[in-house]
C-alpha positions as CSV (number, residue, x, y, z in Angstrom):
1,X,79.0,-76.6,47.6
2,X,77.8,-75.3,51.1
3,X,78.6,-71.8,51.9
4,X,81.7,-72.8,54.1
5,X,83.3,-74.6,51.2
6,X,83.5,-71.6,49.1
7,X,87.0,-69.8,48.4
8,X,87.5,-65.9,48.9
9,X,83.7,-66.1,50.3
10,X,82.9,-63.8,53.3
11,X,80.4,-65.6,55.7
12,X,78.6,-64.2,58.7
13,X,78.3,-66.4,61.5
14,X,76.8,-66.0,64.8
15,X,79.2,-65.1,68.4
16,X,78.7,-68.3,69.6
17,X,81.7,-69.3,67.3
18,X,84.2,-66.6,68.6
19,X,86.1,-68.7,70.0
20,X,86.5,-71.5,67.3
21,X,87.0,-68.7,65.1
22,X,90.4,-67.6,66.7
23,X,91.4,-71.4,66.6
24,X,90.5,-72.1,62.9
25,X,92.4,-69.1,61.7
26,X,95.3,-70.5,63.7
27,X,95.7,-73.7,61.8
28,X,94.7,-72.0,58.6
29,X,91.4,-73.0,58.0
30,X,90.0,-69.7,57.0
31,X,91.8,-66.3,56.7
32,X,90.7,-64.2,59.1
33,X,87.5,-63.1,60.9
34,X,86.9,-59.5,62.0
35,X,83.7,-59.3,65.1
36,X,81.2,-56.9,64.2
37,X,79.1,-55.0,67.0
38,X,75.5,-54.6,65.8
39,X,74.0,-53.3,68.8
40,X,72.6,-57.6,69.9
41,X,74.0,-60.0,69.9
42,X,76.9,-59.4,67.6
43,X,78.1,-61.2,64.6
44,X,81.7,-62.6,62.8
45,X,82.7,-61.9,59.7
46,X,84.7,-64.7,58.6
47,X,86.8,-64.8,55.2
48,X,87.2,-68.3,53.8
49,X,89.9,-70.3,52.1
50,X,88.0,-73.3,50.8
51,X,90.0,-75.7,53.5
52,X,87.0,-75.8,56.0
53,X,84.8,-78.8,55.0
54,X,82.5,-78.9,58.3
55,X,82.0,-77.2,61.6
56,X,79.4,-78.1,63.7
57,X,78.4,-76.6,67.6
58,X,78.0,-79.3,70.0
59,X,74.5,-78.5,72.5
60,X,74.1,-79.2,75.3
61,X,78.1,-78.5,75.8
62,X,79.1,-82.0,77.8
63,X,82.0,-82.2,79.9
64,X,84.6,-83.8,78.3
65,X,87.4,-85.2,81.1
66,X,91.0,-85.7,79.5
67,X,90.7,-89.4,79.1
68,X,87.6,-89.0,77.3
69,X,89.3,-86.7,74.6
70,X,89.7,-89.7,72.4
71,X,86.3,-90.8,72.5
72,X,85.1,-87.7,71.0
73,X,87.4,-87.1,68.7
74,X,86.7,-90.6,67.3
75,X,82.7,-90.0,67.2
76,X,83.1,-86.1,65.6
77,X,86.0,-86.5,63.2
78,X,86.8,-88.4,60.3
79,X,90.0,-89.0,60.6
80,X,93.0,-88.8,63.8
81,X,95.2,-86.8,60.7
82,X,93.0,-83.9,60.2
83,X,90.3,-81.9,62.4
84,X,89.9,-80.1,65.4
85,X,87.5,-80.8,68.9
86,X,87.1,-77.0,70.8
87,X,86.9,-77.1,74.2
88,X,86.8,-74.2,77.1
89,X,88.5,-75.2,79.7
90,X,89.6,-73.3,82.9
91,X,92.6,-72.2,81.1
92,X,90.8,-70.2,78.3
93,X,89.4,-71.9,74.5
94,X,91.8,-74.4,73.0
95,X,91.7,-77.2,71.1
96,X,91.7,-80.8,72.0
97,X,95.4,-81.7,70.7
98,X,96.1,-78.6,73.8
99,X,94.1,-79.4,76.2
100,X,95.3,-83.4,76.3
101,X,99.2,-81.7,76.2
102,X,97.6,-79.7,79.1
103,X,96.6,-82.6,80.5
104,X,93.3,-80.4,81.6
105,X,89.6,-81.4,80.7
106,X,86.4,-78.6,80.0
107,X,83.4,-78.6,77.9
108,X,83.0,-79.1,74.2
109,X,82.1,-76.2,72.2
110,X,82.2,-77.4,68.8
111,X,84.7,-79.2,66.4
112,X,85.7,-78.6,62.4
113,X,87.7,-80.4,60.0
């Protein structure tokens, strides 16, 4: 198993996932996640339940307008039923299921399923 499958693990991941962080706890795919100030760049500590199968950072972050929501979701995820896109939009980090209910486009950040 890869170190995000892993129950009760802690993992240590890097800032550039803050945001997805907040959303995954929010749906339940990990615990919780504490930020840790190391004096650079930072770092996350990040408790797992053994529900988070994948999560990937999209780079370079492309712009992803609101009718083009579904396009990515279909190339990132395996299924409409499960997973999450993260986008930063003008109106702070969401997902994409908020940002289409938003009706409000941004870049992608990163998804996870």
């Amino acid at each position: 198993k890869q170190w995000y499958q892993r129950r009760g693990r802690e993992a240590v991941v890097s800032t550039q996932r803050t945001g997805s962080s907040g959303i995954n706890a929010e749906y339940g795919y990990i615990d919780e996640f504490e930020v840790v100030d190391d004096h650079r760049a930072g770092k996350i500590v990040v408790m797992l339940n053994g529900r988070l199968n994948k999560c990937g950072v999209i780079s370079p972050r492309f712009d992803v307008c609101v009718s083009d929501i579904e396009k990515w979701t279909t190339n990132l995820l395996p299924s409409r039923q499960f997973g999450k896109l993260v986008l930063t939009t003008s109106s702070g980090i969401m997902d994409h299921e908020e940002a289409r209910r938003k009706h409000t486009g941004g870049k992608i950040l990163g998804f996870f399923y």
